[in-house]
C-alpha positions as CSV (number, residue, x, y, z in Angstrom):
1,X,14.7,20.5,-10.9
2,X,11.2,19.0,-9.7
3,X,9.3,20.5,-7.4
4,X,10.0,19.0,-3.5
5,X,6.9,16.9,-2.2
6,X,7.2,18.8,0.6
7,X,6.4,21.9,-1.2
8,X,3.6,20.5,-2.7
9,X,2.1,19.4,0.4
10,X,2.4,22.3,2.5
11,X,1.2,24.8,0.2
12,X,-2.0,22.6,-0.2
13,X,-2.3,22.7,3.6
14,X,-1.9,26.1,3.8
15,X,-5.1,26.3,1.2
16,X,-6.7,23.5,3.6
17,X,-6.3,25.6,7.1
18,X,-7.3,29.1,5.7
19,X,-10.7,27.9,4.3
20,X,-11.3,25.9,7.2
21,X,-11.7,28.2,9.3
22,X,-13.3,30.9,7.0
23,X,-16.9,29.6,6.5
24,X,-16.9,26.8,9.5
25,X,-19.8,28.7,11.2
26,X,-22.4,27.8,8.4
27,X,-23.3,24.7,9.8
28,X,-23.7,25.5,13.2
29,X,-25.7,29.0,12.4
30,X,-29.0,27.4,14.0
31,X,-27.3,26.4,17.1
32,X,-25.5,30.2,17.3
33,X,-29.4,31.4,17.4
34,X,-30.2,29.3,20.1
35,X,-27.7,29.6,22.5
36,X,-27.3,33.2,22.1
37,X,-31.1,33.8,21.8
38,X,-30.1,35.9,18.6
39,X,-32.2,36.2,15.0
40,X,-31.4,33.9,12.7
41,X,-30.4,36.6,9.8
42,X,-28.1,38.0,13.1
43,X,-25.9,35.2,13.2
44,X,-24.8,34.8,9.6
45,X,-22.7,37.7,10.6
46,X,-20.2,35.3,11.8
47,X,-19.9,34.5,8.6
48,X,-19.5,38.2,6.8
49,X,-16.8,39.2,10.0
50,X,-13.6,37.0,8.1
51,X,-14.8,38.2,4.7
52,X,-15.3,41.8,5.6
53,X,-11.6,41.8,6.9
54,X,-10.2,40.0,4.6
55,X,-11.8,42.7,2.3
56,X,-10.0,45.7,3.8
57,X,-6.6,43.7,4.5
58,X,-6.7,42.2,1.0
59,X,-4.8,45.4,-1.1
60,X,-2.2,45.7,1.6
61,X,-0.9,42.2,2.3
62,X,0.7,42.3,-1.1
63,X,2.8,45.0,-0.3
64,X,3.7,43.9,3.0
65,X,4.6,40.4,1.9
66,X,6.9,42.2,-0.7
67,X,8.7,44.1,2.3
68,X,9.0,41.2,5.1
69,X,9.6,37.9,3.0
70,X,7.1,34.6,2.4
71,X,7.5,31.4,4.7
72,X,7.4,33.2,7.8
73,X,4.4,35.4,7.1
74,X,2.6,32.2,6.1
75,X,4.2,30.2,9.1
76,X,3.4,33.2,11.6
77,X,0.2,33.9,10.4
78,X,-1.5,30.0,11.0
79,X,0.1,30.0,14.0
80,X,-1.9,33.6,15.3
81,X,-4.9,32.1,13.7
82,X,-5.6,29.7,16.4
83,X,-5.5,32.3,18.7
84,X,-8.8,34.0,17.6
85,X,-10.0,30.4,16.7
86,X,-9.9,29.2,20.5
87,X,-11.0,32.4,21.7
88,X,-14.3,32.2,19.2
89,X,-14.6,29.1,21.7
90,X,-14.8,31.1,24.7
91,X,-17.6,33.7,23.5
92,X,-20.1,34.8,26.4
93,X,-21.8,36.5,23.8
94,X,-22.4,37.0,19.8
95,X,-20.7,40.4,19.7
96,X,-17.3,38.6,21.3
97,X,-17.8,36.1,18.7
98,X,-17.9,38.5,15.7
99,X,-15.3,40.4,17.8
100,X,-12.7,37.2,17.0
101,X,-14.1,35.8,13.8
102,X,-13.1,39.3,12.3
103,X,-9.9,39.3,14.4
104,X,-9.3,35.7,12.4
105,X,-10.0,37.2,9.3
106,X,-7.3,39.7,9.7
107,X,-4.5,36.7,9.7
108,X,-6.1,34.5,6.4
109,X,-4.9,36.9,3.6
110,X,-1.5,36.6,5.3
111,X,-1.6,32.3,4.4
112,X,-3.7,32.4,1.4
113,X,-2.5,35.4,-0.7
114,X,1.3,34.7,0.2
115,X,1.4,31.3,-0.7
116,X,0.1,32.1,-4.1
117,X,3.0,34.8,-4.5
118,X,5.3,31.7,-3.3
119,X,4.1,29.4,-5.8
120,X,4.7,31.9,-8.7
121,X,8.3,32.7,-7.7
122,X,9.4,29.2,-6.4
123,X,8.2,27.3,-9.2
124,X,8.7,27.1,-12.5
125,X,7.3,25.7,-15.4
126,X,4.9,22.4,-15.3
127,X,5.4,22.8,-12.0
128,X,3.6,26.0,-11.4
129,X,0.3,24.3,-12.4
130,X,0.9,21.2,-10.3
131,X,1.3,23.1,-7.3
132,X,-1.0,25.6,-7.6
133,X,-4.1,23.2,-8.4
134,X,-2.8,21.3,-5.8
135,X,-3.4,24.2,-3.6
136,X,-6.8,24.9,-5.1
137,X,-7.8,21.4,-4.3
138,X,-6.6,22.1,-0.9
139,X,-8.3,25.3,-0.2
140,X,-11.7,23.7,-1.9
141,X,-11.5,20.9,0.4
142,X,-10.9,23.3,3.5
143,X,-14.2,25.1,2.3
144,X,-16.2,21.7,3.0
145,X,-14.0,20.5,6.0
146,X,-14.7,23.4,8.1
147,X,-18.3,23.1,7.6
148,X,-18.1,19.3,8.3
149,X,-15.9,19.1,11.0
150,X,-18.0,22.4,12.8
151,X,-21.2,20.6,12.3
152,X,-20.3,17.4,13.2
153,X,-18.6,18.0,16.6
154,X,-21.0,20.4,17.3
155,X,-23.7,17.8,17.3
156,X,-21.1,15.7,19.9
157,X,-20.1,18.6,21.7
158,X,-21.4,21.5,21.4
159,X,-20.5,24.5,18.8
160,X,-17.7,25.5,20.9
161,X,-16.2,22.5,20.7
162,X,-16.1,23.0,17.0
163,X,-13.4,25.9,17.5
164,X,-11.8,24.2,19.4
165,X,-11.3,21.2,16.8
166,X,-10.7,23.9,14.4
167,X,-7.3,25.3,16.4
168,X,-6.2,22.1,17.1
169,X,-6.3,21.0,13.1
170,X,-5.3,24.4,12.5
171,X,-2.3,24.3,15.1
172,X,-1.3,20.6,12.8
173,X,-1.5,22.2,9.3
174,X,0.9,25.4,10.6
175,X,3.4,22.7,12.2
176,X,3.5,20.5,8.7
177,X,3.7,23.9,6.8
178,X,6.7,25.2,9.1
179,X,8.8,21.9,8.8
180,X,8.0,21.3,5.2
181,X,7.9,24.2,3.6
182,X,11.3,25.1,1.7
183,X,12.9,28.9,2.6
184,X,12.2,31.3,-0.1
185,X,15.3,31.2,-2.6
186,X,13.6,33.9,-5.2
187,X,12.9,36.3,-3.4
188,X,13.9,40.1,-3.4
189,X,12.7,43.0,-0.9
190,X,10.5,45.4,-2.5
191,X,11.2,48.7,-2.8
192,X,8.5,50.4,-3.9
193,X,7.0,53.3,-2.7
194,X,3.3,53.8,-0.8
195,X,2.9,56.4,-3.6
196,X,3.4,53.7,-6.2
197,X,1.4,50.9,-4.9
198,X,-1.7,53.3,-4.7
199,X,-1.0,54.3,-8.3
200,X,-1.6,51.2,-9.4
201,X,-4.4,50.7,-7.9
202,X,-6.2,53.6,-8.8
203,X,-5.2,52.8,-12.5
204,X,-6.9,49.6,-12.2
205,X,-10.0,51.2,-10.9
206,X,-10.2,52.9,-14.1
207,X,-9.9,49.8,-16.1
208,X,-13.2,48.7,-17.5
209,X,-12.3,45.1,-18.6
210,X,-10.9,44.4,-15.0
211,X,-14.0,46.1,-13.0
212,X,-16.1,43.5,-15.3
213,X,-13.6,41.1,-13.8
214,X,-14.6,41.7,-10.4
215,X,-18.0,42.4,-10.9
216,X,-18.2,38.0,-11.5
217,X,-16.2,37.6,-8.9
218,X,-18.2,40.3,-6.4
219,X,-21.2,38.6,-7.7
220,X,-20.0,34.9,-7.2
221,X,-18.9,35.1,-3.6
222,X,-22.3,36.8,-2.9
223,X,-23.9,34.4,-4.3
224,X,-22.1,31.7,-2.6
225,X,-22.3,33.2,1.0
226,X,-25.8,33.7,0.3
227,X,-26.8,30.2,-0.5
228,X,-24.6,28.2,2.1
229,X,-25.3,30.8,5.1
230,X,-29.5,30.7,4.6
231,X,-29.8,27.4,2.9
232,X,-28.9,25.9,6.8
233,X,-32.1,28.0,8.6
234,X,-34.3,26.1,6.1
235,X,-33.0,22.7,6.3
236,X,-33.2,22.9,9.9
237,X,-36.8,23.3,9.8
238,X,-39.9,20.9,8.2
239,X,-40.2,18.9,5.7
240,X,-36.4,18.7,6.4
241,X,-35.4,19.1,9.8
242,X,-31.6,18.4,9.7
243,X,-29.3,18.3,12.4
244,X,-26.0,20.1,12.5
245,X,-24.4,17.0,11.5
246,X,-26.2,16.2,8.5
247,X,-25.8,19.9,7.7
248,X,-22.3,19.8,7.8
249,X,-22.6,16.8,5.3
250,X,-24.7,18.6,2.8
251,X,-21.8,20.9,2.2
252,X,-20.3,17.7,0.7
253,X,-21.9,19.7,-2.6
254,X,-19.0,22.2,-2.3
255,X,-16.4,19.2,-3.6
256,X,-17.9,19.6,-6.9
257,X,-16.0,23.1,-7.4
258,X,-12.4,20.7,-8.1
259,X,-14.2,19.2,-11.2
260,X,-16.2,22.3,-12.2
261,X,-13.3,24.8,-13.0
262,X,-11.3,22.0,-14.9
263,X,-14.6,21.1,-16.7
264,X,-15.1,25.0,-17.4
265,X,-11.8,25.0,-18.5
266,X,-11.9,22.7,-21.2
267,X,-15.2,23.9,-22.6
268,X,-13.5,27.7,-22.9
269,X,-11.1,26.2,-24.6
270,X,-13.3,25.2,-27.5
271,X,-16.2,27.9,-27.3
272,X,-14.6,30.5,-25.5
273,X,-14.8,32.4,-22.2
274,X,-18.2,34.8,-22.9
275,X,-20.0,31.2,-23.8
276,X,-18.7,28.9,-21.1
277,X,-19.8,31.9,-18.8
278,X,-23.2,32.1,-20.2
279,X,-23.3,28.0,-19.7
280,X,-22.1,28.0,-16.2
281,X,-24.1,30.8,-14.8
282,X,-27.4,29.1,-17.0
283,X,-26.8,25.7,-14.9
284,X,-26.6,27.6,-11.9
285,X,-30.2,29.6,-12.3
286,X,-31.5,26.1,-12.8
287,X,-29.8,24.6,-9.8
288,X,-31.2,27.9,-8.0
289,X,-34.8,27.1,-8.9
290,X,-34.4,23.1,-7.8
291,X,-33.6,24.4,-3.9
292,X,-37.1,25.4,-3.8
293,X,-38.5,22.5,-4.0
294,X,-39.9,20.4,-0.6
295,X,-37.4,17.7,-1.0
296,X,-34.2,17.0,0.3
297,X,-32.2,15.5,-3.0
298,X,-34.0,18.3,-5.0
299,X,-32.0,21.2,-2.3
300,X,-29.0,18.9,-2.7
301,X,-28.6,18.4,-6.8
302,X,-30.0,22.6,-6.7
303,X,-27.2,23.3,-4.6
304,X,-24.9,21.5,-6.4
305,X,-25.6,23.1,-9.5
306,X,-25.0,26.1,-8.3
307,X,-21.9,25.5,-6.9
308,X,-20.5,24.4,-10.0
309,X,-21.7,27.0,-12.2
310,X,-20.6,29.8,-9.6
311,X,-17.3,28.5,-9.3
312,X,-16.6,27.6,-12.9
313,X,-17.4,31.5,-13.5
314,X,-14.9,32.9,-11.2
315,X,-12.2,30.5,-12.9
316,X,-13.1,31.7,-16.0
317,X,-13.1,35.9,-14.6
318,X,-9.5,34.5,-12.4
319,X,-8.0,33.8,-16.0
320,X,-9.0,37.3,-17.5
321,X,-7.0,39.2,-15.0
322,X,-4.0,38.8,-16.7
323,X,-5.2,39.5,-20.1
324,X,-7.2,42.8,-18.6
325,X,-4.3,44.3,-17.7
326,X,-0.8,45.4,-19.2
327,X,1.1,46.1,-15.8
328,X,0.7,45.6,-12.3
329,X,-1.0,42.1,-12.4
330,X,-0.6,41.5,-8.4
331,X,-2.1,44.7,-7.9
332,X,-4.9,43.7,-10.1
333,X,-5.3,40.4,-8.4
334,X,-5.5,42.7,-4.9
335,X,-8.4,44.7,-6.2
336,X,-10.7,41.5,-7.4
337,X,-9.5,39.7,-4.3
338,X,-11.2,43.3,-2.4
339,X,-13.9,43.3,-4.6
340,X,-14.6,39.5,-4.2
341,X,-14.6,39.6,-0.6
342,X,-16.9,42.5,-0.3
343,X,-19.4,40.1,-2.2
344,X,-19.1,37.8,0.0
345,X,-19.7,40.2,3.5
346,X,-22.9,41.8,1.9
347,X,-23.8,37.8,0.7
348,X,-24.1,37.2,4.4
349,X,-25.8,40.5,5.4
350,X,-28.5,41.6,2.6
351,X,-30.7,38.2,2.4
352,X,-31.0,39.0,5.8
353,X,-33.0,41.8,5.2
354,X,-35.5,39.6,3.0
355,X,-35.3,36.3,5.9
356,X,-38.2,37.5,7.6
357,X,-40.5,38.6,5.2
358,X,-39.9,36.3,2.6
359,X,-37.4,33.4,3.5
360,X,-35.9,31.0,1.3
361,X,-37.4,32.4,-1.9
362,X,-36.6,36.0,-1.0
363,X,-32.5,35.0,-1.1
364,X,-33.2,32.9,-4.1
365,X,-34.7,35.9,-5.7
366,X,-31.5,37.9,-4.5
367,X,-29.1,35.9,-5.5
368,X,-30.6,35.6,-9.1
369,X,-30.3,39.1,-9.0
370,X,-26.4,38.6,-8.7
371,X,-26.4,35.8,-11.5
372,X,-27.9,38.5,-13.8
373,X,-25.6,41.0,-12.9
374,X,-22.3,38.1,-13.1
375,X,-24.0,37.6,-16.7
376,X,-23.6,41.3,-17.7
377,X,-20.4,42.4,-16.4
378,X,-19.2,39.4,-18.9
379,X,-20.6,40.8,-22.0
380,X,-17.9,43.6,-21.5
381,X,-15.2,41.3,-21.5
382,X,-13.5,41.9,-25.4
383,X,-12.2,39.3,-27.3
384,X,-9.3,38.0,-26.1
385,X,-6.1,36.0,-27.5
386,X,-6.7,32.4,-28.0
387,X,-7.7,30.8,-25.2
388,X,-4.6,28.8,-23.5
389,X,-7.1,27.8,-20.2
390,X,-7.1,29.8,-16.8
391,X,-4.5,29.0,-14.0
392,X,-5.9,25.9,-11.7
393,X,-6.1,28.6,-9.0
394,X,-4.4,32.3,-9.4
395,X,-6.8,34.2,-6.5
396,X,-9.7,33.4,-3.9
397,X,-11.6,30.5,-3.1
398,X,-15.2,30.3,-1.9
């Protein structure tokens, strides 16, 4: 029986309204310094606050989704995350606003990691992939939209007004995704122990094919976070000088991800995963060294690049998982998801340490440091069966 259009759609804007909100405060990090009178490197913390809980709530949304049921965790959960979004709005000060940001962190692993565990158990076949690249398109595209929509009503309005655009597109993506979203028909209650869940866990920490796993992934979302939170404090500046609305265009770049993991996918196919990763992450350095330069299309094609490369090698790491592991695969998924999301809070915390002293080149030099380390952790990955090309999306997006 096909898959309902309804399904399709709603899972895609459950992608769309978690990402949107995750990384919106890139573009408007110059005007957060401003108003609040705060350090540059300071404010990027708005940025880590999401990750950094969705880091520690990551391992136990799993079980709890397996206890309570799916639709009306993900329903319930973008409804409570305009809360926190409309409060970010009403901030007298930095510390309220990394206050909610990490309070809206807390409800995204409740829409994103719960739809994917819908997707596998309500769809079958052909279907699976349709849906969940539909989703991965949808949760890519939230990546840039937030950053868009923040920067460009901020330059209208102000950046409180950008939370404020954010609940209300939030508050229409939860109301789509609660009339359209079918009732879960394949679902059973878990029964599992505490004791059992944690034994997985610590099994996988013990797994050295799946710790290479997550080291791409902790490396990729640091490097990601890196580069779109301290790319914006020198474009604001000369030769550049970019408002927040041209800002939140440059994150167009991000758009390229869609075409980079099915690209990746393709070339893994013929010269396997170890190669494509070597290929990706090589594009990437390149792309890395092209932000340096004093011009604007140089920053842009860099940053593209990057992109590209750094999400084609978490697709590739996303469709090892599975093949890492004998048992427990959503348990695995829970640890890289951890892992990946602890990349991204230090991506927005350590180049702040270098800002000052060294600026842009000091987080380029950082985050070829990560690229060198993604590069490694893949030469432990063994051989495995013949490739049959990585799910369109199975965990996190950037």
């Amino acid at each position: 029986m096909p898959t309902p259009r309804g399904l399709t759609l709603a899972t895609t804007l459950a992608g769309i309204c978690t990402y949107l909100n995750m990384y919106a405060t890139q573009a408007i990090l110059p005007s957060l310094a401003d108003d609040f009178a705060a350090p540059l490197a300071r404010t990027s913390l708005t940025v880590t606050m999401p990750l950094l809980a969705v880091a520690l709530l990551a391992p136990f949304v799993g079980a709890i989704s397996d206890r309570l049921g799916r639709k009306r965790l993900i329903v319930g959960a973008a409804f409570a995350l305009v809360i926190p979004t409309l409060l970010c709005a009403s901030a007298g000060s930095l510390e309220a606003l990394l206050v909610w940001r990490f309070i809206q962190g807390i409800t995204m692993p409740f829409i994103f990691a719960v739809t994917v565990a819908y997707i596998g158990e309500e769809c079958d076949g052909a279907d699976t992939i349709r849906v969940t690249g539909s989703y991965a398109a949808g949760s890519i595209f939230g990546g840039f939209a937030g950053r868009f929509l923040s920067g460009f009503v901020a330059q209208l309005g102000g950046w409180r007004m950008s939370f404020v655009a954010l609940a209300l597109v939030t508050i229409l993506c939860g109301s789509v995704i609660a009339a359209l979203l079918p009732l879960e028909r394949r679902f059973h209650a878990s029964t599992g122990g505490v004791r059992s869940i944690l034994g997985g866990y610590a099994e996988h920490l013990r797994n050295p094919r799946l710790l290479a796993c997550c080291v791409v992934g902790f490396g990729m979302l640091f490097s990601n976070v890196a580069l779109f939170t301290y790319v914006n404090f020198m474009l604001v500046k000369p030769p550049f000088n970019l408002a927040p609305a041209q800002l939140g265009l440059v994150f167009a770049v991000y758009l390229v991800g869609i075409a980079a993991t099915t690209i990746a996918s393709r070339l893994a196919a013929r010269i396997g995963r170890k190669a494509t990763v070597a290929t990706v992450l090589a594009m990437a350095a390149i792309g890395l060294a092209l932000t340096l330069l004093p011009y604007l299309s140089a920053v842009i094609v860099g940053m593209a690049l990057v992109t590209a490369g750094l999400m084609a090698a978490q697709a590739m790491s996303l469709s090892y998982i599975g093949i890492s592991v004998r048992r427990a695969r959503s348990a695995a998924v829970g640890v890289y998801v951890t892992l990946f999301y602890i990349g991204g809070s230090l991506g927005g915390i350590l180049p702040g340490v270098l800002w000052p002293a060294f600026g842009w080149p000091g987080v380029v030099a950082m985050i070829y440091m990560a690229i060198a380390m993604m590069f490694v952790a893949s030469r432990f990955w063994h051989a495995p069966a013949p490739f049959a090309g990585p799910a369109p999306f199975a965990g996190p997006a950037a």
